[in-house]
C-alpha positions in Angstrom: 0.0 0.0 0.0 1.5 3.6 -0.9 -0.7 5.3 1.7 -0.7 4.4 5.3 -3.2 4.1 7.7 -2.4 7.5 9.2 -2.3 9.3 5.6 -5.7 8.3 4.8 -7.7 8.6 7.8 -5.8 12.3 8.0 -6.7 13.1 4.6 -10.7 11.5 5.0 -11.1 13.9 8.0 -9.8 16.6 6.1 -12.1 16.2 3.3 -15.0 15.5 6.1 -13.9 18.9 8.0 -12.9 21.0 5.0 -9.6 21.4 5.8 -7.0 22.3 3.4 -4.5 19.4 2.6 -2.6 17.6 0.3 -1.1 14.5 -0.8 1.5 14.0 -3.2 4.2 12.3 -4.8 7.2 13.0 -6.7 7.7 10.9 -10.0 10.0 7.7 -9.4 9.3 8.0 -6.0 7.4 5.7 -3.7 7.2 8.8 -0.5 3.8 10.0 0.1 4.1 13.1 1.9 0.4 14.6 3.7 0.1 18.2 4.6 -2.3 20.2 6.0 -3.1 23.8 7.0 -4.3 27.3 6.5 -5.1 28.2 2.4 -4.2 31.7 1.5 -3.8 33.6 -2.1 -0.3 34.3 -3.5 1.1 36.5 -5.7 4.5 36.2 -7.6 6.8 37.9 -5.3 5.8 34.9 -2.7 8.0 31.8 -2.9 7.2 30.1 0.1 7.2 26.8 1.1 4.3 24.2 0.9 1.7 23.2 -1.8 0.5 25.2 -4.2 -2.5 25.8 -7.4 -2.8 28.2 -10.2 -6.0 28.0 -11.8 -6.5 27.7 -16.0 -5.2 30.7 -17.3 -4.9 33.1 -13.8 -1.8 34.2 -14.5 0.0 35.2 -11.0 -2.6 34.0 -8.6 -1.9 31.1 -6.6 -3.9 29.3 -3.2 -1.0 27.8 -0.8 -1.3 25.3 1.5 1.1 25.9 4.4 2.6 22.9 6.2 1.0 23.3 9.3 0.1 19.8 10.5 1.0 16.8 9.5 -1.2 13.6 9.2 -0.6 12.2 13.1 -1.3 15.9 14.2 -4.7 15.7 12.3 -5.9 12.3 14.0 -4.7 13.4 17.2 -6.8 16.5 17.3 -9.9 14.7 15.3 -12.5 16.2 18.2 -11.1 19.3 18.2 -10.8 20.4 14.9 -13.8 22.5 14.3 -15.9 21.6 10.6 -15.1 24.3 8.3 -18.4 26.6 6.8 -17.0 27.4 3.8 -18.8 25.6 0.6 -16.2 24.4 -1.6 -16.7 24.6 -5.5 -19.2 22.1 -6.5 -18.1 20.0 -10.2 -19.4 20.3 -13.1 -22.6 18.0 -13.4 -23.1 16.6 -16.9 -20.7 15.2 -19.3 -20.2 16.8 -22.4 -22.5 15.2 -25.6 -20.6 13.3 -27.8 -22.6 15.7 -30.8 -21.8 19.1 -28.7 -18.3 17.9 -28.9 -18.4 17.1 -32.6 -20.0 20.1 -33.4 -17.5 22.2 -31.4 -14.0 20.5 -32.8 -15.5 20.9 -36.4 -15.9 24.3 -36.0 -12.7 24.6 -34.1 -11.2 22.9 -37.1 -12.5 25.1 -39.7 -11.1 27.9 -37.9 -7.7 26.6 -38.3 -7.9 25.8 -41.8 -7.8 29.5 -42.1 -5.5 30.4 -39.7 -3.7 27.7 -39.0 -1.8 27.1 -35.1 -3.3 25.0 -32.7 -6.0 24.6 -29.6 -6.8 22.3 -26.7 -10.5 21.0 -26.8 -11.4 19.4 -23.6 -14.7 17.4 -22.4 -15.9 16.3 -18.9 -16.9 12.9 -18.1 -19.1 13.4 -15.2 -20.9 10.6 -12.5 -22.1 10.1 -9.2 -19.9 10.0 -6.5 -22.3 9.0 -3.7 -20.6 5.4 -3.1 -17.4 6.4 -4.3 -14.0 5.8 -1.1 -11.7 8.4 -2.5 -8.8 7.2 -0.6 -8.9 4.0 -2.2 -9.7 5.6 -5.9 -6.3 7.1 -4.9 -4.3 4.5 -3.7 -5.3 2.8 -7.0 -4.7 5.9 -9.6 -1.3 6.3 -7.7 0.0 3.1 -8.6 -0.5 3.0 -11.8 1.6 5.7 -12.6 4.7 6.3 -10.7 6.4 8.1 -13.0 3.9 11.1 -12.7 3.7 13.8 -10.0 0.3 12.4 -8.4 -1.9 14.5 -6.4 -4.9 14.5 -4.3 -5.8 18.2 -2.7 -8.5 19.6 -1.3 -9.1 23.5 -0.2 -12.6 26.2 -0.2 -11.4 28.0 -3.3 -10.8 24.7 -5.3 -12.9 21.7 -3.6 -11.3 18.1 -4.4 -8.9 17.2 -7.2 -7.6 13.7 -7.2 -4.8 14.0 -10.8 -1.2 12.2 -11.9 0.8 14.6 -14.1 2.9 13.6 -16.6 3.8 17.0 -17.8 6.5 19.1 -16.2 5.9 22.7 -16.1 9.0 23.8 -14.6 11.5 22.5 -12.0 14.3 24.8 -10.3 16.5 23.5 -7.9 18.8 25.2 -5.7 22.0 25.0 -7.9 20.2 27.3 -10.2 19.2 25.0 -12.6 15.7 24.7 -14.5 14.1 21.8 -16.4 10.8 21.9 -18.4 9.4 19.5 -21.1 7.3 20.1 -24.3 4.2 17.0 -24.5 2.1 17.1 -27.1 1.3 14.5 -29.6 -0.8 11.6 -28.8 -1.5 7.9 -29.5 -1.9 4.2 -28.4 1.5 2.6 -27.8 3.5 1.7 -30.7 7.1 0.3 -31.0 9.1 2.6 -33.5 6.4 3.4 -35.8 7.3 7.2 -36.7 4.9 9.8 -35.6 2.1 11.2 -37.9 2.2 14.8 -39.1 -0.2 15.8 -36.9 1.0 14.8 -34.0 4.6 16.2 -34.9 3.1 19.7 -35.8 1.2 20.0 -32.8 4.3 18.6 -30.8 6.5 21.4 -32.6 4.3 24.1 -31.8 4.9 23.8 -27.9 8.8 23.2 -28.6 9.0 26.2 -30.3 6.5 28.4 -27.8 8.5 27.1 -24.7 11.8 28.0 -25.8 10.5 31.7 -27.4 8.8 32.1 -24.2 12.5 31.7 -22.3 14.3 33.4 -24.8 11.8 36.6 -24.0 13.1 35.9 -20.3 16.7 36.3 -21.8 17.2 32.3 -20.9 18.7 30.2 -23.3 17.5 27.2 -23.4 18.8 23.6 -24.5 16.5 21.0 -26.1 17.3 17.3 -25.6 16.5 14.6 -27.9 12.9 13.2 -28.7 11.5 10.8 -26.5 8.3 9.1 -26.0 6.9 8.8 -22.5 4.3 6.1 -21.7 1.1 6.9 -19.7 -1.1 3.8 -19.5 -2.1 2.5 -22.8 -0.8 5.3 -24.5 2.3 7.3 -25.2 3.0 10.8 -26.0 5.8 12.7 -27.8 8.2 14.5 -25.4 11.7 17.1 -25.6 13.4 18.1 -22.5 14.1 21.2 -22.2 16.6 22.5 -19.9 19.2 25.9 -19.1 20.5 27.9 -16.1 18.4 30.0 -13.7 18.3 31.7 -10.5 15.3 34.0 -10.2 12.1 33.7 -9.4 10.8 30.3 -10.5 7.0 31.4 -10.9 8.0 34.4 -12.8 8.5 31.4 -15.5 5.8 29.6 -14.5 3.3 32.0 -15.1 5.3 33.3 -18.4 4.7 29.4 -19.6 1.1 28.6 -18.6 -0.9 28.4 -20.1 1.2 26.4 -22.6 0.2 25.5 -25.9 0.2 21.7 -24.8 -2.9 22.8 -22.7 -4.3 25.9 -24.7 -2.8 26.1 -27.6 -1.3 28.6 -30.3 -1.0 31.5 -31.1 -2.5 31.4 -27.2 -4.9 34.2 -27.6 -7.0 32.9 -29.9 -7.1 29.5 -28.4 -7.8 30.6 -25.2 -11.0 32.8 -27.6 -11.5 29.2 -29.1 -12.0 27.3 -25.1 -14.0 30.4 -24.8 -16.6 29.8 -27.8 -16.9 25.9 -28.1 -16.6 24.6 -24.4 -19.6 24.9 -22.0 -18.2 23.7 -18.7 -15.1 25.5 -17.0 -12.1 24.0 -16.7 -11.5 25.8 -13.3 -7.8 23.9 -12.2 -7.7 21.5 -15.1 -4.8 23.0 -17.4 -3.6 25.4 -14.7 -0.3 24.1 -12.6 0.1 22.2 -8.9 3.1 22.2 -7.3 5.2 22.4 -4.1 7.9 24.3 -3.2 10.6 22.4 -0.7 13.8 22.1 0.3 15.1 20.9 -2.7 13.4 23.8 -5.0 10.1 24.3 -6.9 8.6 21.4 -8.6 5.2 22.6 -10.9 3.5 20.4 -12.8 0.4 20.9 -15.1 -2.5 20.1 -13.5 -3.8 17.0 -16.0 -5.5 13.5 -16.3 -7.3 14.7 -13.3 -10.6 14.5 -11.4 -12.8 17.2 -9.4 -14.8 15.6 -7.0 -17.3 16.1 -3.6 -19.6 14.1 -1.8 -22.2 14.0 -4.6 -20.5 14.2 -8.2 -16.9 13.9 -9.7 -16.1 15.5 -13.2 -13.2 13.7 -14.9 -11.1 16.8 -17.4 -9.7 15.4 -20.7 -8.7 17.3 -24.1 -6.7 16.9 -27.0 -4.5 19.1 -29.4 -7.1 20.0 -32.0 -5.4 21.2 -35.3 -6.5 21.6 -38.9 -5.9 18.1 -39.9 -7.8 16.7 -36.6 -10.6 14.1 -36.8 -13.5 14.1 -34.2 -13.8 10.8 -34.3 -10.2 10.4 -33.7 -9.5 13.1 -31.0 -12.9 11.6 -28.9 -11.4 8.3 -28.9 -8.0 10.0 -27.7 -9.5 11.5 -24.5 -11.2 8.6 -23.9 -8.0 6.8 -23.7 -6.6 9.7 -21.7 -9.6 9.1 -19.2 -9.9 5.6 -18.4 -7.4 4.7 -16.3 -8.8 7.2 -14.0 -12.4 6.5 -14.4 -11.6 2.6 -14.3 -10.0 3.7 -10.6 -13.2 5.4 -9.7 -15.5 3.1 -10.7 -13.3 0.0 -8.7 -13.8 2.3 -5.2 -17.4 2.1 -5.2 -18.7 0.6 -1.9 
């Protein structure tokens, strides 16, 4: 079992008391590390340790969780801890039609013809949650991938998110170096078939935005070979991306999300795309988590992830939609991006 006893009956009463926690894990590792405390909103200039969210597209906002208590300090003081009155976002209820979808990547599609660049279409698979344990759709979506950053958080501003990141955002360590990735390009896992021209193009797109978008920081960055990284049945197209830097590490951050991997490009009219053809918001999915330690900051984008309360969970997946898409094609490709996590969900009902 990754989570102990401890962990999960802190983080069950946390969720029961609505108090602000997390639990996470860095990739390759098998640590789970529970915190809980106070949520506040941060701005740029703070770089303080503990865990942290940026919402889709809120550019230099952030809700911390301090490391206040830790799991055995939660349990200890069960009785005393006092339920919280604050109503925490409630999910998005119905899933998106298979025809609103189709309708809205067509037109999407047309668009690009014309224009040509890139843009994320997401959909929400949505469910009841009444019977659902949490902790044990957790402990399940946790071990399947432990080469992601994997995440379960609750706080007032958000509600629940349960997610396991592939994606790096941005790392920066204390010896003043920075990492990021560019991840875009999807399909079912294949030996060394070469990738299609669509899924190159949109992978190129976020290469080339993530290294312009340093460059206009004056960091020069360094691009590593191709790779493909594995999630579940599928894989995805990935460069590292890596160079030398000492400031501020949400400065970049917030310079790189939205990325196009998420939004697309050129980003403002994406981001008017999401606008016109999706119904639901996408409220943290496509924004970053993250936590800032001892080692440095360690953001991830905030994917393949779940929204979730007492009543109903809403499941976040999109593709990169560009002018050589297929609806067909891209609803089958968040449906593979979604099932690991739903197949959890549905495993942990009672």
């Amino acid at each position: 079992m990754l989570l102990s006893t401890s962990i999960s009956r802190a983080a069950s009463l946390c969720i029961e008391k609505r108090l602000p926690f997390a639990i996470y894990m860095m990739p390759g590792s098998d640590h789970v590390i529970f915190l809980a405390g106070d949520e506040s909103t941060q701005c740029n200039s703070d770089v303080d340790h503990g865990f942290f969210i940026s919402e889709f597209n809120t550019s230099g906002r952030r809700i911390m969780i301090a490391p206040r208590y830790t799991a055995e300090q939660i349990i200890e003081n069960a009785d005393t801890i006092a339920t919280r009155d604050s109503a925490a976002v409630k999910p998005v209820d119905c899933s998106t039609p298979r025809d609103e979808y189709d309708n809205a990547l067509n037109k999407v599609v047309n668009g690009l013809k014309l224009r040509g660049g890139k843009t994320v279409i997401s959909r929400v698979i949505c469910g009841d949650a009444a019977d659902i344990d949490w902790l044990s759709a957790t402990e399940k979506y946790f071990t399947c991938f432990p080469s992601t950053f994997r995440y379960l958080y609750y706080t007032a501003a958000t509600g629940a998110w349960l997610g396991a990141s592939p994606e790096l955002l941005l790392e920066c360590d204390n010896a003043g170096n920075l990492s990021t990735m560019s991840l875009a390009g999807t399909r079912m896992k294949s030996s060394d078939a070469a990738w299609d021209d669509k899924n190159r193009e949109e992978h190129d797109y976020v290469t080339r935005y993530i290294v312009d978008k340093l460059l206009s920081l004056g960091i020069n960055a360094a691009v590593g070979c191709a790779e493909n990284v594995s999630y579940g049945a599928i894989e995805h197209l990935c460069h590292r991306i890596t160079a030398r830097y000492a400031g501020n590490p949400f400065i970049v951050a917030d310079m790189l999300s939205p990325t196009p991997a998420l939004a697309g490009t050129p980003l403002d009219k994406a981001l008017n795309d999401i606008t016109l053809n999706e119904r639901h918001p996408r409220r943290c999915y496509g924004g970053y988590v993250g936590v800032t330690d001892s080692e440095g900051t360690h953001i991830f984008v905030n994917l393949r992830c779940v929204h979730f309360d007492e009543a109903r969970y809403c499941i976040y997946a999109g593709g990169g939609i560009t002018a050589k898409s297929e609806s067909a094609t891209e609803w089958d490709e968040t449906s593979a991006k979604s099932q690991v996590l739903l197949n959890a969900i549905n495993q942990s009902r009672s």
